[in-house]
N, C-alpha and C positions, 0 to 999 in steps of 0.2 A: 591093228596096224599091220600091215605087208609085211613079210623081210623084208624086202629092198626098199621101203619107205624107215622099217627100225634100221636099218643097215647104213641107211643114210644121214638119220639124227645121231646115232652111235660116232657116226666120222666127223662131228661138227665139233669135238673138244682141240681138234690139230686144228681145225680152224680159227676158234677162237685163243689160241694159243697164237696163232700166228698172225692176226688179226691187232691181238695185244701190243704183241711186242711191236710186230711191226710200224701199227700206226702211230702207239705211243712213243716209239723212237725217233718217226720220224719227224713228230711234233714237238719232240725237244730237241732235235739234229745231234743228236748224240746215239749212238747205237749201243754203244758200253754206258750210260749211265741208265739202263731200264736191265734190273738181274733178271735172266733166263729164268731163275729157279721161281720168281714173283710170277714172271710170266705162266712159265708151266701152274704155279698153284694155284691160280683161279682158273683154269681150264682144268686142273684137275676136279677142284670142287664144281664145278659145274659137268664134268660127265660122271661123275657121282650123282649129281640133283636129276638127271635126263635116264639113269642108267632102267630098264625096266628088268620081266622076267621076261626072257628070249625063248621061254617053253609057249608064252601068255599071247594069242594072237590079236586080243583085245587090250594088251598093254598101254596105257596111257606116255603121254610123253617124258610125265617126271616121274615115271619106277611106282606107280602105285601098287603093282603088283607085286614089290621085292620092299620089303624091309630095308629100312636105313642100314640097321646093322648088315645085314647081310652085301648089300653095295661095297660098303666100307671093307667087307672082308675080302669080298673080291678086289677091292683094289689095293690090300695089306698083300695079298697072295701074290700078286705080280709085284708088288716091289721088292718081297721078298722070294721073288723066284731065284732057284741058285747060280741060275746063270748071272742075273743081274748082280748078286752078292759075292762072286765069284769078279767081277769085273772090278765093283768095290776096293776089293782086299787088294787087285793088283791096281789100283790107283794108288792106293795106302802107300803100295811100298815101291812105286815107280815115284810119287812125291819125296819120300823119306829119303832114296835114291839118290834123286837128282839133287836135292836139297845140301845134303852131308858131302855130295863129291864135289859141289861147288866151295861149300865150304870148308874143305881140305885142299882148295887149288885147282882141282883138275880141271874147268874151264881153262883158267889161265896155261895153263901147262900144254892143254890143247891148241890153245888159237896161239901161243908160242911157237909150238914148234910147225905147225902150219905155216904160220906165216914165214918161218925162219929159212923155211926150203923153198920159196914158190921163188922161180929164174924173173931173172930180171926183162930179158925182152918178154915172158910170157906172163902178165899181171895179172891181166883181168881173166884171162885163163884160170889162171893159179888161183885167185880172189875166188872166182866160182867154186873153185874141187877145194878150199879149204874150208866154204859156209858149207857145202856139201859135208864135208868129213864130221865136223864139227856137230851139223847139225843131226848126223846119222849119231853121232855119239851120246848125244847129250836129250836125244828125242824131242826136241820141241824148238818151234821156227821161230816163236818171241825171242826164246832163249838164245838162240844163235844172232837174230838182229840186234840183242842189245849189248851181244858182246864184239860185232864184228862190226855194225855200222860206225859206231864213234871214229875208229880207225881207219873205215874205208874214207868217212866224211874229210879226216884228218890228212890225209894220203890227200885226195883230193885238193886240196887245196893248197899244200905244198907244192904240187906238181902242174895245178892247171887242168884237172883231167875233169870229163862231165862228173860233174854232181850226182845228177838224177841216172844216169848209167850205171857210176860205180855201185852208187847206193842198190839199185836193181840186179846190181850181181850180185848181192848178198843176198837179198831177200829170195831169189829164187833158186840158190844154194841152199837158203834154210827151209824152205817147200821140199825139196828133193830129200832131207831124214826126214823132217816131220812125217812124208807119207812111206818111208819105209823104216824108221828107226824100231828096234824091237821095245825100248822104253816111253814109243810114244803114245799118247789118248789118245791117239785116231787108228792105230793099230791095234789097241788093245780094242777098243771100243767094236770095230770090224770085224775081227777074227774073232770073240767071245759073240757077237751078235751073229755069226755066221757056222758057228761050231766047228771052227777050224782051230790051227796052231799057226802061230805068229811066224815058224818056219816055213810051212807052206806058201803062206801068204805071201812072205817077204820071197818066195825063191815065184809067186806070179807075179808078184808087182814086178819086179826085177826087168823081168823081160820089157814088160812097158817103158819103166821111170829109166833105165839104163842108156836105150836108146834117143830119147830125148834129152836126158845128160849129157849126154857126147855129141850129138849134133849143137847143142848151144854151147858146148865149151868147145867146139872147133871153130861157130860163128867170134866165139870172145877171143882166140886165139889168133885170129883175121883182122878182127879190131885193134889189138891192143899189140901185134907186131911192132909198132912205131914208140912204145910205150917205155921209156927206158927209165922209169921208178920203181926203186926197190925199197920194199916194205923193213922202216925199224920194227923187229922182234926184240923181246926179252927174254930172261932165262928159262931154259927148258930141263925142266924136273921129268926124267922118263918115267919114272915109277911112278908120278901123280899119274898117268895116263892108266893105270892096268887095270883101275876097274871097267874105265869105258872100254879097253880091249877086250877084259874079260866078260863082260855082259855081252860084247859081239857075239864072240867064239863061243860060250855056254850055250846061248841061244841059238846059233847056226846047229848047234849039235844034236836039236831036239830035247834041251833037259825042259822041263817044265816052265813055267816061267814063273813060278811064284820060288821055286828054286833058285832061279837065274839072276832075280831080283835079290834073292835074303843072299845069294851070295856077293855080290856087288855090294849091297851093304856091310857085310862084314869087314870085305875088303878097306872098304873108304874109312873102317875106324881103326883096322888095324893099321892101315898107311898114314893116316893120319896122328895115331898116336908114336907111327916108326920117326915120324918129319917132325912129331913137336910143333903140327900146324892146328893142331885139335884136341881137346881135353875129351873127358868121360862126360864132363856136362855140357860142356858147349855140343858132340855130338848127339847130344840128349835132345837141347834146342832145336839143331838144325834139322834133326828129323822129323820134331813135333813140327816147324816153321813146314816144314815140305807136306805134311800129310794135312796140315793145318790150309796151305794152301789150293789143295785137291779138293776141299769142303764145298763149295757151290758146285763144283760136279758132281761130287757124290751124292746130294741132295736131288740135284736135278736128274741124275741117273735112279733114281728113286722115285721120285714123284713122276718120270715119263714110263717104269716098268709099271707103277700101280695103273697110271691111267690109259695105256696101252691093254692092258687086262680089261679095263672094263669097255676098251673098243672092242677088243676083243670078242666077250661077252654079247656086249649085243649086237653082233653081224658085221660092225665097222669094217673091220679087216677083210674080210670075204667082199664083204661090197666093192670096197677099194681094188682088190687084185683085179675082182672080176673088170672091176673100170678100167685098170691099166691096162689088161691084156685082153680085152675084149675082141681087140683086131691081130693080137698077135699072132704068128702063127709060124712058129720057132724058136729055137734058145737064141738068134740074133735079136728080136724084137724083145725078147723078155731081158736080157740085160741089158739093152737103150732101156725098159720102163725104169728098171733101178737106177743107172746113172741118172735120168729125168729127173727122177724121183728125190735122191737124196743133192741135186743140185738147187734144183727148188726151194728143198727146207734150207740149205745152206745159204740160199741168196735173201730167204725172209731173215735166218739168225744170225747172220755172219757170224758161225761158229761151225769149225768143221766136226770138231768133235758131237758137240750137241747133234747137228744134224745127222750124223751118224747112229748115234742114239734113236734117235726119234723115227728114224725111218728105218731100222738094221731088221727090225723081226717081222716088218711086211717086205723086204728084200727076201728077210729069210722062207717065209711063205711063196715068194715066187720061185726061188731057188728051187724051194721042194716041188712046186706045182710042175716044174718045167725040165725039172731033172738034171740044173745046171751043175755047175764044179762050185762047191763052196767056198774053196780058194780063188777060185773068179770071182766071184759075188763079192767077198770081201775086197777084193783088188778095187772092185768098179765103185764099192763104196769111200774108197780111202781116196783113188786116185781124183774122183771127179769134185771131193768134197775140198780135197787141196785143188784144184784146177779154180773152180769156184773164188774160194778166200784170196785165191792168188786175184785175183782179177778185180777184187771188191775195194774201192778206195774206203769204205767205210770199215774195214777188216783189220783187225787188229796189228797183226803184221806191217800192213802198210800205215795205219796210225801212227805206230811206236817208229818206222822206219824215215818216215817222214819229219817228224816232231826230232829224232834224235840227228838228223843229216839238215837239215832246215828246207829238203829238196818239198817240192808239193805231191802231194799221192798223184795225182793224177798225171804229171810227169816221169813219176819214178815206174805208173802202168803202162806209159809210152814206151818205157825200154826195156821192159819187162819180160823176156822170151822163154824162160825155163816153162811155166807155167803153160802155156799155149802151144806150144811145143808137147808137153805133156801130155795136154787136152788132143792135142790129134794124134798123137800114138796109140790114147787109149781109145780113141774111135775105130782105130783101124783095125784094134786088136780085136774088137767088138765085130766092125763089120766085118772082116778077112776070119775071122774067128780063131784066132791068136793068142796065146800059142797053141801047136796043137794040142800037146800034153793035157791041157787043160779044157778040151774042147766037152 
């Protein structure tokens, strides 16, 4: 068999990975009841059965040249590569994290004193920068829509105000940390697949996500002038806030982040046993309940390193680059292939993280080929994988945002502007080649 004929059958496990999920989701209209991690494991076991010896130019289709064992070890060796195991450990303890600070308050204490300050003629303004705050704090855009829609929904309706708007200013508050928070899986998952630090990343995203935050919260600022409801807040506990502070400031400062993490933890159990909001065993729970719920990622972060290794292996990956960049012919075209790239996997999984996953270390193969900024690479992977989910009425986000506001997805993507807004700054950052720092 050729390279480029093995190179070819090699790249057909993302296919039928995506082929699974995808059709089988669409055949039961449900995109969350078929698990990614199901999906990835029969396209795993099937580029196992295809995988051949990439020395053997007579290699048959199903590896008759390579021992079963040996297949399998190759694809034990990429699940446990330490990059991938390294990713792991900081899900572990970004679940445990988030897990324990919720259950010592500090959501509450957050979306309190957010709401407690935002001016009255400036609502929907304020409603934006506090899913924004909120959602930078707490890393994850579910988590911000299920603590801020109920309230927007609630607002809403006392006041008269649109539904599908208010509701849309949150969700796209809670896009805006997701794609820069330093405790989120789509940050973590970027910057460990790109070989950068979570500070770099977050000081390229910035320049992007900064300028499309501010132009949509001056458009919400325009709208919501006429807006004279003011949001009931409850009480605000400042010291529940210091761990989300403090995972800021640690991580702006370059500590590590498995550092940055065990200290946030620490914090949430000393604060919580200072407040009498949390025992020694209930923080026990809360952190098993967090890490416990990291589990289909980490599976899936697992079974996409093993079977990425055995694309690897047999020319997949080189075939593919070669295909993206066949015509390129600069570092402008080579980061369009990767934003392409992992928007694609994002529109078959609706999952930004996953897609991240799955495409990060042929991103990172072009990065190298092309001699881009790896803090760019990961920027184009984070920002266009939230631009993506933001836009998907079948996307988690807009599921939960929907169902907890009674508004319909596809009205709440009508007013939808963070996201799209996003998507053309980071075009332009791509095409103008932006910033230069990172050129």
């Amino acid at each position: 068999m050729s390279p480029s004929r093995r190179g070819a059958l090699a790249l057909t496990p993302l296919l039928v990975f995506l082929l699974v999920y995808l059709v089988t989701s669409l055949a039961v209209g449900d995109f969350y009841k078929v698990p990614v991690s199901a999906a990835f494991l029969i396209a795993s076991i099937y580029a196992i059965c295809i995988t051949s010896n990439a020395t053997e130019t007579t290699a048959g289709p199903c590896g008759r040249k390579l021992p079963l064992r040996e297949r399998i070890a190759i694809f034990s060796e990429g699940a446990g590569d330490k990059n991938v195991l390294l990713m792991i450990w900081i899900f572990v303890l970004a679940g445990a994290f988030a897990s324990t600070a919720k259950a010592i308050g500090s959501i509450d204490a957050t979306v309190n004193l957010t709401l407690s300050i935002l001016p009255a003629k400036f609502l929907f303004a304020g409603l934006f920068l506090a899913a924004c705050f909120i959602s930078l704090s707490i890393g994850t855009s579910v988590g911000t829509v299920v603590a801020l829609v109920p309230l927007a929904a609630g607002l809403a309706a006392d006041t008269g105000m649109s539904l599908p708007l208010i509701t849309a200013i949150i969700v796209g508050g809670a896009f805006f940390g997701d794609n820069l928070s330093f405790i989120s899986d789509t940050t973590i998952a970027a910057t460990q697949s790109q070989g950068c630090t979570m500070t770099d990343k977050f000081k390229a995203n910035l320049w992007i996500a900064a300028p499309a935050a501010l132009a949509v919260a001056i458009l919400y600022l325009v709208l919501g002038l006429r807006t004279n409801a003011v949001p009931q807040a409850g009480p605000v506990d400042i010291l529940l806030l210091v761990p989300y502070l403090a995972v800021i400031v640690l991580a702006l400062t370059g500590l590590d982040v498995i550092l940055v993490l065990t200290s946030g933890l620490g914090l949430n159990l000393a604060i919580g046993l200072l407040r009498g909001t949390i025992g020694w065993s209930d923080f026990l729970e809360a952190a098993g309940n967090g890490i416990a719920g990291m589990g289909d990622l980490i599976i899936v972060t697992l079974l996409a390193g093993g079977m990425l290794a055995l694309i690897r292996h047999g020319g997949g990956l080189d075939a593919l680059i070669q295909a993206l960049t066949r015509r390129i012919r600069g570092k402008r075209g080579a980061e369009l292939s990767i934003a392409a790239l992992v928007s694609l996997a994002n529109l078959c999984t609706a999952n930004n993280t996953i897609a991240i996953i799955t495409t990060g270390g042929i991103a990172r193969d072009i990065t190298e080929k092309y001699k881009l900024d790896p803090r760019k690479s990961a920027s184009i992977l984070d920002t266009f994988s939230c631009l993506m989910q933001g836009i998907l009425p079948y996307g988690a986000q807009l599921l939960m945002a929907a169902s907890l506001s009674g508004a319909g997805a596809f009205d709440i993507i009508g007013k939808l502007y963070y996201p799209l807004a996003l998507g053309i700054a980071a075009l332009l950052a791509i095409l103008l080649r932006l910033p230069v720092k990172y050129r």
